[in-house]
C-alpha positions in Angstrom: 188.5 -20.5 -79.2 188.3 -23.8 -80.3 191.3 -26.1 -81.0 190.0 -26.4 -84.7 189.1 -23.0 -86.1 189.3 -19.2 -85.2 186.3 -16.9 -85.0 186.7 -13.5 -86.5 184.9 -10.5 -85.9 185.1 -7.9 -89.4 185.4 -4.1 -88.1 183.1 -2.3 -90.3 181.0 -2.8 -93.3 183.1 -1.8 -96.0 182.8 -3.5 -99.3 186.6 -5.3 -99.2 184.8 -7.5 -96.4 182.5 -8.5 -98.8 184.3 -8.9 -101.8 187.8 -9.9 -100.6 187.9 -11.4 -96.9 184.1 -12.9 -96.6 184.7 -15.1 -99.5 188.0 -16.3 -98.8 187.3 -16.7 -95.2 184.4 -19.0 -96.3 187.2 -21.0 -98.6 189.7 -22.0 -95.3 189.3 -24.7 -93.5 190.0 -23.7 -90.3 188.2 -20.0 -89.7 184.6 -18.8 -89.2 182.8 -15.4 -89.6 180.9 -14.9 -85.9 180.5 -11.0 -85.9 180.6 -7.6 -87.2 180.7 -4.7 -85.4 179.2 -1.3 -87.1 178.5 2.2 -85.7 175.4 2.3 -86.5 173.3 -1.0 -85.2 170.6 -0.7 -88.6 173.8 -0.8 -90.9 175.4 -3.8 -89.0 172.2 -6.1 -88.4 171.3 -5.3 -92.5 175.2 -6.7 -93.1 174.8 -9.5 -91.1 171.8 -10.3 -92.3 172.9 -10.7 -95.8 176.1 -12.6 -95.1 174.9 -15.0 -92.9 176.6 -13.6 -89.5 175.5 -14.9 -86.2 176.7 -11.7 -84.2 176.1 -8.1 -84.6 177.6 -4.9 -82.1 177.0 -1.4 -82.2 180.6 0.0 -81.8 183.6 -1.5 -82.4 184.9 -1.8 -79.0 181.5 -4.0 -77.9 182.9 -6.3 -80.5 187.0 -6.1 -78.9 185.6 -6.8 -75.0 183.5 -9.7 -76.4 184.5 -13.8 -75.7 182.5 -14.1 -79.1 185.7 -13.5 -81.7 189.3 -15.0 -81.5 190.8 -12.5 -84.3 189.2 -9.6 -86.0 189.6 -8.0 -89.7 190.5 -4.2 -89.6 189.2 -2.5 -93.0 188.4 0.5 -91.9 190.3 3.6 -93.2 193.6 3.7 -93.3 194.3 6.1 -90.3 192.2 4.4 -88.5 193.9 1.0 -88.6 196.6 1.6 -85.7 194.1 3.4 -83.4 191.6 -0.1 -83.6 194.8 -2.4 -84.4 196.1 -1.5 -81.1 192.9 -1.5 -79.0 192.1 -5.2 -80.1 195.7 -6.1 -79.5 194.6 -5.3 -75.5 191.8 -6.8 -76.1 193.8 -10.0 -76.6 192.4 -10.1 -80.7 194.6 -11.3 -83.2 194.6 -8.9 -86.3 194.5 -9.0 -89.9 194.8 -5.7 -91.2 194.2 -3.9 -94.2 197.1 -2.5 -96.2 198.8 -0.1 -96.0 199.5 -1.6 -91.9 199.9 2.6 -91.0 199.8 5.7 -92.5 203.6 6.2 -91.1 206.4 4.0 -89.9 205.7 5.2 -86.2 202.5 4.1 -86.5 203.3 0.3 -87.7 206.2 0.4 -85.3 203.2 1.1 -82.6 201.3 -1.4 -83.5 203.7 -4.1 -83.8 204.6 -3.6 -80.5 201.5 -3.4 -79.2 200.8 -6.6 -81.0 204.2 -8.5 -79.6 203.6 -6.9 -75.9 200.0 -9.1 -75.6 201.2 -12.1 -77.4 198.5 -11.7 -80.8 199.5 -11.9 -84.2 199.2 -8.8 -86.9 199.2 -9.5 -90.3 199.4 -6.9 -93.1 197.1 -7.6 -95.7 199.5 -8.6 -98.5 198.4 -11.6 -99.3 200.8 -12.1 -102.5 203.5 -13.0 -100.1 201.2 -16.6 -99.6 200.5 -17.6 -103.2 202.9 -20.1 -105.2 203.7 -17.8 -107.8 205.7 -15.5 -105.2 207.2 -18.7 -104.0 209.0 -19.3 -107.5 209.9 -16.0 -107.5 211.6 -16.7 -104.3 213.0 -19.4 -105.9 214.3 -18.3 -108.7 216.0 -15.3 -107.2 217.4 -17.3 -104.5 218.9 -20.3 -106.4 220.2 -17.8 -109.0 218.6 -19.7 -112.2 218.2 -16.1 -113.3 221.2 -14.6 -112.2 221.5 -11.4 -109.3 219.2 -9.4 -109.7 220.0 -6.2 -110.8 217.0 -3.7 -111.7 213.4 -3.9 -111.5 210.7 -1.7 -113.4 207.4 -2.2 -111.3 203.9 -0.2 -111.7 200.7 -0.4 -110.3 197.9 2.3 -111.9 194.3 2.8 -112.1 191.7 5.4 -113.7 190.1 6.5 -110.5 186.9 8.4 -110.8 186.3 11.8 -109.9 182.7 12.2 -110.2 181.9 10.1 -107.0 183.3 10.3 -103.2 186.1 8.2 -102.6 187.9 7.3 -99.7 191.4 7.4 -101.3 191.0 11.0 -102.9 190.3 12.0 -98.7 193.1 13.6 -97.3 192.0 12.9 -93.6 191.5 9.7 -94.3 194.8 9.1 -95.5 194.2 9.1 -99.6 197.1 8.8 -102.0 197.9 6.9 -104.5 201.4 6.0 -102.8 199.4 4.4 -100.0 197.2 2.9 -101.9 198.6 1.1 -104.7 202.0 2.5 -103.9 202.2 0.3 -100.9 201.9 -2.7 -103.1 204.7 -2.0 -105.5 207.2 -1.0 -102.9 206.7 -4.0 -100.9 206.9 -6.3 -103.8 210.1 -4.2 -104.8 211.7 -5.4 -101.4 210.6 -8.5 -101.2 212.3 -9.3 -104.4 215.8 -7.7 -103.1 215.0 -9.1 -100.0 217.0 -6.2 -98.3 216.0 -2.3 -97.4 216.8 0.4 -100.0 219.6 2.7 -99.3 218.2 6.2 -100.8 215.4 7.3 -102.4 214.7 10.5 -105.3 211.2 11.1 -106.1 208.5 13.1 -108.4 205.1 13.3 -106.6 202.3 14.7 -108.3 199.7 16.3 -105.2 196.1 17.0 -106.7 195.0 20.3 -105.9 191.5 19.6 -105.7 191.8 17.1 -103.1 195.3 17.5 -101.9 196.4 13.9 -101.9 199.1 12.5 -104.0 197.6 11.3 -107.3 201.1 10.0 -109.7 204.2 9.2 -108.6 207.9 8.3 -110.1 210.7 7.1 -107.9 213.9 5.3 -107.8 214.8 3.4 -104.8 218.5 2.5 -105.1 220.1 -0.5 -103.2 223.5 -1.7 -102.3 226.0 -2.0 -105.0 224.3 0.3 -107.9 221.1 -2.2 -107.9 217.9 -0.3 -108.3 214.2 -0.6 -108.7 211.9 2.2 -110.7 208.3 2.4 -109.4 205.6 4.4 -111.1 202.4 3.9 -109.3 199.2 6.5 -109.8 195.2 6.9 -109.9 194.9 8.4 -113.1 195.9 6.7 -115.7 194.5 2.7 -116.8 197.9 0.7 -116.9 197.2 -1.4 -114.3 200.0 -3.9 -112.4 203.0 -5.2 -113.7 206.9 -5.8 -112.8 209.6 -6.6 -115.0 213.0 -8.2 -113.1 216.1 -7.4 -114.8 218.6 -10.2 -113.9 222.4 -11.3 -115.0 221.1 -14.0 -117.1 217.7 -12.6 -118.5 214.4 -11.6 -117.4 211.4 -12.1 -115.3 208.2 -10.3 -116.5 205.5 -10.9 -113.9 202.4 -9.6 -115.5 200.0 -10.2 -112.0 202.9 -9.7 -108.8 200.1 -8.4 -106.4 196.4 -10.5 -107.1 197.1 -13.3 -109.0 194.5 -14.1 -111.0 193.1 -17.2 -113.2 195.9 -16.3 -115.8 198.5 -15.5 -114.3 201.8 -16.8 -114.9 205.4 -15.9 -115.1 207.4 -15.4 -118.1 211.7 -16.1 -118.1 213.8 -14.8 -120.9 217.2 -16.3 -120.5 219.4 -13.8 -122.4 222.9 -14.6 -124.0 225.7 -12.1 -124.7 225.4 -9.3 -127.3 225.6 -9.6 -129.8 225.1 -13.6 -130.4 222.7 -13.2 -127.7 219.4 -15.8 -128.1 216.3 -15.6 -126.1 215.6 -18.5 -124.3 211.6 -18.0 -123.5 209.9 -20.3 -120.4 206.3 -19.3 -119.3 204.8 -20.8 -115.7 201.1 -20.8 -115.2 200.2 -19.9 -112.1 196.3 -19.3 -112.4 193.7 -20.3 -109.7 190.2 -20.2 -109.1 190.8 -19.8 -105.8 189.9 -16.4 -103.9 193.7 -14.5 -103.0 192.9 -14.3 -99.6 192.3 -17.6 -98.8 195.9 -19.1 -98.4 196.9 -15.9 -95.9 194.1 -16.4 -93.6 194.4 -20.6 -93.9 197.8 -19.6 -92.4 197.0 -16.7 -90.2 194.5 -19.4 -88.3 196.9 -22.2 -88.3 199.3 -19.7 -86.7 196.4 -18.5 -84.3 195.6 -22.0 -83.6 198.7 -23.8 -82.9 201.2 -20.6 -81.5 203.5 -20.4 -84.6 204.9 -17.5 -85.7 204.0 -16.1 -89.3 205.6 -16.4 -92.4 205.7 -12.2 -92.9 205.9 -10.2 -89.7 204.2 -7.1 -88.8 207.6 -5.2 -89.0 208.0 -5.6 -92.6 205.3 -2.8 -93.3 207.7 -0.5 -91.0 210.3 -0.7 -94.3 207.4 0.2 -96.8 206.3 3.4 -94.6 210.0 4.3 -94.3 210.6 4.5 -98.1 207.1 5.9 -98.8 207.9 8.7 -95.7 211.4 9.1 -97.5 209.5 9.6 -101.2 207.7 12.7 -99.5 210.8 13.9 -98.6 212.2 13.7 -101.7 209.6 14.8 -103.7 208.9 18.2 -101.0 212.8 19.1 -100.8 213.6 18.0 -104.3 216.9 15.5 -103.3 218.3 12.5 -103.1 217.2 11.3 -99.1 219.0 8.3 -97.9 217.7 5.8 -95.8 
């Protein structure tokens, strides 16, 4: 590795390497693309080919033993990620990994340690947690211009469709919608408490067709009567959003997850009913940028100069644990504390 920038190798040819990392790797200033591993050689050297990629490796573990890559992007599916995530941990490969980190808390615990036990850093790929719109939410929450926050309303659905294979409606991939998408809101949900839930009660919908988890309702309740609703599903077109109820107003945040060139937050300071008055401040927080780029500029600088990152590898252990508990919920019909 050189003292300026990190090579990375991309595990597999799936299409978020092209339309998600690739890019935003080719936007830092401090990373390069040097290989891709594939099982099958034809596929790899045709990927390569196309995005400009100096190295190619039949099987993934040709890539892990090579001198070739610092770090390495894990897409593959999503119960494949520890298995791989682990392997190029003793391999001495930092990791950035594709959300959901696991398919179970045990899992993420696993690889966290595996990650901490040969010194390499594991990132989940959450990559809201790096753009400035997140920090004002931070900020806002923290220096309590918008009062304690006291309940949150957050969704995340999409029309998936059923006419094609897809990896998320595969149950032995580990499909779902609560991994998927569900992931997203419930780690946006505790980031903004900035503390672990205390119980869950849940209503998941399991597709009989495919036998995955397709809608989901649940309320994760936190210290002191606090709460947060998530709705999160894949088939229905609502798309992302969060709404922040507060002690002084509230904090709609049309794009929490990816924001885009539009995005911006929107404050409603509230007064008391019924003289109450709605004070109304909207902050742009668009970009042209690609939402990667700012997690892997600060994945390499981490890489690079021994740092630790801003969001460790054990936050995703919290996620799993309240998605794990929403299963519970859901199958025994209760109440599951946490």
């Amino acid at each position: 590795m050189s003292e300026t920038r990190v090579r990375w190798g991309i595990i597999s040819t799936a299409r978020i390497g092209t339309t998600a990392f690739i890019p935003a790797m080719r936007e830092t200033s401090n990373g390069e693309i040097s290989a891709v591993a594939s099982r099958e050689r034809e596929k790899g050297e045709a990927f390569a080919s196309e995005y400009d990629i100096p190295n190619v490796f039949e099987g993934y573990e040709a890539m892990l033993a090579s001198d070739a890559v610092d770090a390495v992007y894990n897409a593959l599916p999503n119960t494949m990620h520890a298995e791989w995530t682990i392997k190029a941990a003793e391999h001495g490969k930092h990791i950035f990994c594709e959300k959901p980190l696991a398919v179970s808390s045990s899992e993420a615990k696993a690889m966290a340690d595996a990650c901490e036990a040969n010194g390499v850093h594991l990132l989940e790929a959450f990559v809201f947690y790096f753009h400035e719109q997140t920090s004002k939410i931070r900020q806002l929450l923290d220096e309590g211009e918008i009062g304690e926050l006291l309940q949150m309303a957050v969704h995340f659905c999409f029309r998936l469709p059923r006419d094609r294979p897809n990896i998320r409606l595969d149950k032995d991939l580990g499909g779902g919608a609560l991994l998927d998408v569900g992931s997203y809101a419930i780690t946006f949900v505790r980031f903004a408490f900035d503390e672990e839930p205390v119980s869950v009660q849940a209503s998941v919908y399991v597709d009989p067709e495919y036998g995955v988890d397709t809608r989901t309702s649940a309320i994760l309740e936190f210290a002191e009567g606090r709460s947060a609703v998530v709705q999160v599903g894949m088939d229905s077109p609502v798309g992302p959003g969060a709404i922040l109820m507060t002690s002084k107003g509230v904090l709609e945040v049309p794009q929490p997850f990816h924001p885009r060139t539009d995005a911006q937050l929107v404050v409603r300071r509230i007064g008391d009913y019924p003289t109450r008055a709605d004070v109304v401040e909207k902050m742009p927080f668009g970009s042209d940028g690609q939402p990667f780029a700012p997690a892997l500029e600060h994945f390499n600088d981490c890489v690079l100069d021994g740092s630790p990152l801003l969001v460790s590898p054990r936050n995703a252990i919290g996620t799993l644990c309240v998605i794990d508990a929403i299963h519970q919920s859901a199958k025994e019909g209760r109440r599951v504390d946490l």
